[in-house]
N, C-alpha and C positions, 0 to 999 in steps of 0.2 A: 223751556228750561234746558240748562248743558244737559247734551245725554254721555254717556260713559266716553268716550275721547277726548271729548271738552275738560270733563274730570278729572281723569288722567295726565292730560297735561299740565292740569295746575298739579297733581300731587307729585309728578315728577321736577318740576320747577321746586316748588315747596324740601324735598327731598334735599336739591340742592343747596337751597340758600337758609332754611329754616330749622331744619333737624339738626337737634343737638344741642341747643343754643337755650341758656336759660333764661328766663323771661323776668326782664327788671321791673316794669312796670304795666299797666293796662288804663289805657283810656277811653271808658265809653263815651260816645257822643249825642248817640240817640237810643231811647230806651227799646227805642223795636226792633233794632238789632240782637237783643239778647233777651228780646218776650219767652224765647223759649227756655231759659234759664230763668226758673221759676222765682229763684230768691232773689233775681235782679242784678240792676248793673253794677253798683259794689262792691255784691257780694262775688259776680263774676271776677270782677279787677282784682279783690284779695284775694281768691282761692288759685288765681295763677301766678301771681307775682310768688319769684322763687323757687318755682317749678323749674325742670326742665322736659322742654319741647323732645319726646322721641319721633321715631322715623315714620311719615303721614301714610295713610293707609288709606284703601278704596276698596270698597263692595258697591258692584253697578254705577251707580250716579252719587253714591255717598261716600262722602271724603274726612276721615279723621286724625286731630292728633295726639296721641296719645302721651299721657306726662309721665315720664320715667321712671320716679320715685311714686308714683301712689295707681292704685288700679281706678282712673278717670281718664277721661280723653274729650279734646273739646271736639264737636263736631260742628262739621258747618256747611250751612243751607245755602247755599246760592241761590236759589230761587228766581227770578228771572233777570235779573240784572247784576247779580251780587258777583263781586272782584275780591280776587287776595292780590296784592300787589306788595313787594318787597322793594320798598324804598329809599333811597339815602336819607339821613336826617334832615339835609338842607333842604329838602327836595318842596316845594308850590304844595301846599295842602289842599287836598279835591276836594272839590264843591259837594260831590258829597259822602265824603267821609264817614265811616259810623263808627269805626272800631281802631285802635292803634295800639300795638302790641311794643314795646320796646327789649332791647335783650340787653346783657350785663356786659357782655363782652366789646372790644373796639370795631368790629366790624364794619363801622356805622351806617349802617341801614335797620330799617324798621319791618316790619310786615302791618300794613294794611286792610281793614275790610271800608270796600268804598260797596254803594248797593245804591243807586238812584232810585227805585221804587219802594225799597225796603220792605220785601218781600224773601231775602234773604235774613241772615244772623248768625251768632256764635252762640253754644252753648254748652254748657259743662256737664257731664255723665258719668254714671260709672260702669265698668265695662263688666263684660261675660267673662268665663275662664278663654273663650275664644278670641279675646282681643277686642271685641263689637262693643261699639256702645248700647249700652242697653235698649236704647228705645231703637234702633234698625235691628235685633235682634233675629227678627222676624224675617229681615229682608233675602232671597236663597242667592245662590252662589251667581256671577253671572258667567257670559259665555268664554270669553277671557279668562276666566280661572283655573289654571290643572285641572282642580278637585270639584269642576263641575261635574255632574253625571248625566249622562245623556240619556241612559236607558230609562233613568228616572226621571227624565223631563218627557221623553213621550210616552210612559205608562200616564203621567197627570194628564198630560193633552187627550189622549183617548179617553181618560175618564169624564175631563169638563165636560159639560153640555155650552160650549162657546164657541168663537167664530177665532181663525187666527190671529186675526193682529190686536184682539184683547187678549189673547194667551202672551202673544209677544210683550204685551206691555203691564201684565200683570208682574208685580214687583214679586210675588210670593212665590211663581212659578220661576223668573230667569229675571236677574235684573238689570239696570243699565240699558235695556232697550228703550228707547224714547219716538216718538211719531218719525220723525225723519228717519232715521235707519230701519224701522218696522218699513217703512214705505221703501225705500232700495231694496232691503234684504227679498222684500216680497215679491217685488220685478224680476230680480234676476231668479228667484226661483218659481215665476212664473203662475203665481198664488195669487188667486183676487182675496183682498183681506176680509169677504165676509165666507171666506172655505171655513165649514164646520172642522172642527178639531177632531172631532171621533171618527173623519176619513181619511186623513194622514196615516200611511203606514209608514214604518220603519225608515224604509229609505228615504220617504219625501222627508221625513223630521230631520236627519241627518244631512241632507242634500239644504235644507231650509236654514241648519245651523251651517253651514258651513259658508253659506252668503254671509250672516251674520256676523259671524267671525271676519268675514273678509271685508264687508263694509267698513265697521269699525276699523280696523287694523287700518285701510285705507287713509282711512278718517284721521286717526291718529298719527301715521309716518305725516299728512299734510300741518298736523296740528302743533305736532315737537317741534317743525321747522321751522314755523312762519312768527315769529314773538321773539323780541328782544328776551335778551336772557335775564334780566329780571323780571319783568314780565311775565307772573309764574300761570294768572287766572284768563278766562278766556268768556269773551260775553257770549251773549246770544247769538249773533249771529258771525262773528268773525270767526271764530273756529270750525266752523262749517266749512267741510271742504266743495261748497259750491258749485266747484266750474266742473265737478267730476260728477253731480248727482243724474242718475239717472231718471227720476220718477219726481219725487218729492220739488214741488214750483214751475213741474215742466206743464200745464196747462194749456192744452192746445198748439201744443209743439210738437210735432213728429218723433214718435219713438226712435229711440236710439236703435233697437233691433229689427222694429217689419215697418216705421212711417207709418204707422195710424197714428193721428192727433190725441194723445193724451188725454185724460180727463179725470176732473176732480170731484169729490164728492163730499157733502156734510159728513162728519162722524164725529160723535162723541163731542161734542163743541170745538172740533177741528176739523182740519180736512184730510181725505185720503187720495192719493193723486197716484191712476194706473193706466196701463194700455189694456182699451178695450180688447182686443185683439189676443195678445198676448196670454191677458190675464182674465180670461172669462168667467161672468158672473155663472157661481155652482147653481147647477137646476134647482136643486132645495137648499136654500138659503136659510141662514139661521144653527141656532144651536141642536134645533131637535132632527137635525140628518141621522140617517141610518148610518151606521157602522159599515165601512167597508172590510172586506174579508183578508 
């Protein structure tokens, strides 16, 4: 799935070409694009026609937009293959299409949901006093945001009984983190991802967030640049800055920092890819380590 830089890039494209713009008509194509709007695809096409589009928002990997006139906001699931594309009218209809949003104005470009697995969709919500749609509600801040707090991300980690990089990828504790940048962030801070949480002190959380920070952000300056400017969404694997990753697909390749041959591991019906070396497996493995002091 996009993890937060992928995301980010479509919401900054979107920002550009789609905010503000009232929405003329909706045409759904496939009902499983909008399974998550309960009352279907209809009813989704009329409760947006005549709205208008405000300015798209992100929390971690979740991207919304919200309608100016009513406290609702559509949000939308990209899920593994899922596209926003903002298109001219003329423009070759993609094979596969789910969703087409048209706007009232001359512009003449459309927005787009294309989703080849259809594991993605659109769907209509109504929001918090916080702006959230209500079903991410739940989701916390992620590391990119001001109003993260950090002292309150690692009093949680000392309390979980877990390993780090399910802390990383727990949406409740920090969100936006996804297997690939859990797997950088972890190298450069030198962290095998089954280190007990309750041995982190202070400065390694901090030392840990601030790879994070900087993966992404990395990730992002590669992702703004590389896309046609309408071009707003970003698949699986193109927005991946690739040619820079240190850990994450390097499998028996020589670390970037000491040249021991990398290695990959099952986890969680994925894989975790670290330097033995580097990133050495904790004597006690698992959630129930002792507290370091």
């Amino acid at each position: 799935m996009p993890e937060l830089p992928e995301v980010e890039v479509v919401r900054r494209g979107l920002t550009r070409w789609v905010a503000h713009r009232t929405v003329a008509a909706v045409e759904v194509l496939h009902p499983r694009a909008v399974r998550r709007h309960l009352a279907g695809g209809e009813n989704f096409a009329q409760r947006l026609a005549g709205h208008r589009l405000g300015a798209p928002a992100r929390r971690g990997k979740y991207l919304w937009l919200p309608l100016e006139d009513t406290d609702e906001a559509v949000l939308a699931h990209l899920g593994m293959s899922g596209q926003l594309l903002v298109q001219p009218h003329e423009a070759p209809t993609e094979k596969h299409l789910r969703i087409r949003v048209r706007f009232e104005d001359a512009l003449g470009t459309e927005l787009r949901f294309v989703d080849q697995r259809t594991f993605g969709g659109l769907s209509l919500h109504d929001t918090t006093p916080d702006g959230l749609p209500d079903v991410i509600a739940h989701i916390a801040r992620d590391p990119l945001d001001p109003l993260f707090d950090e002292e309150a991300f690692h009093r949680a980690l000392r309390r979980k009984r877990t390993t780090v990089k399910r802390a990383l990828l727990d949406q409740s504790l920090i969100s936006g983190v996804g297997n690939i940048y859990a797997d950088e962030a972890l190298w450069r801070s030198r962290l095998h991802y089954e280190r007990p949480t309750a041995t982190l002190t202070r400065p390694r959380t901090t030392e840990l967030l601030g790879h994070v920070r900087d993966v992404m952000n990395a990730a992002l300056a590669v992702g703004g640049t590389s896309f046609d400017s309408l071009y707003v969404n970003v698949n699986g694997e193109s927005g991946y800055f690739d040619r820079s990753l240190d850990a994450y697909g390097r499998e028996d390749l020589p670390c970037r920092r000491c040249g021991t041959p990398m290695r990959r591991r099952p986890w969680m019906n994925r894989s975790s890819y670290f330097c033995p070396k580097c990133q050495p497996a904790p004597r006690v493995t698992g959630a129930s380590a002792p507290k370091s002091p």
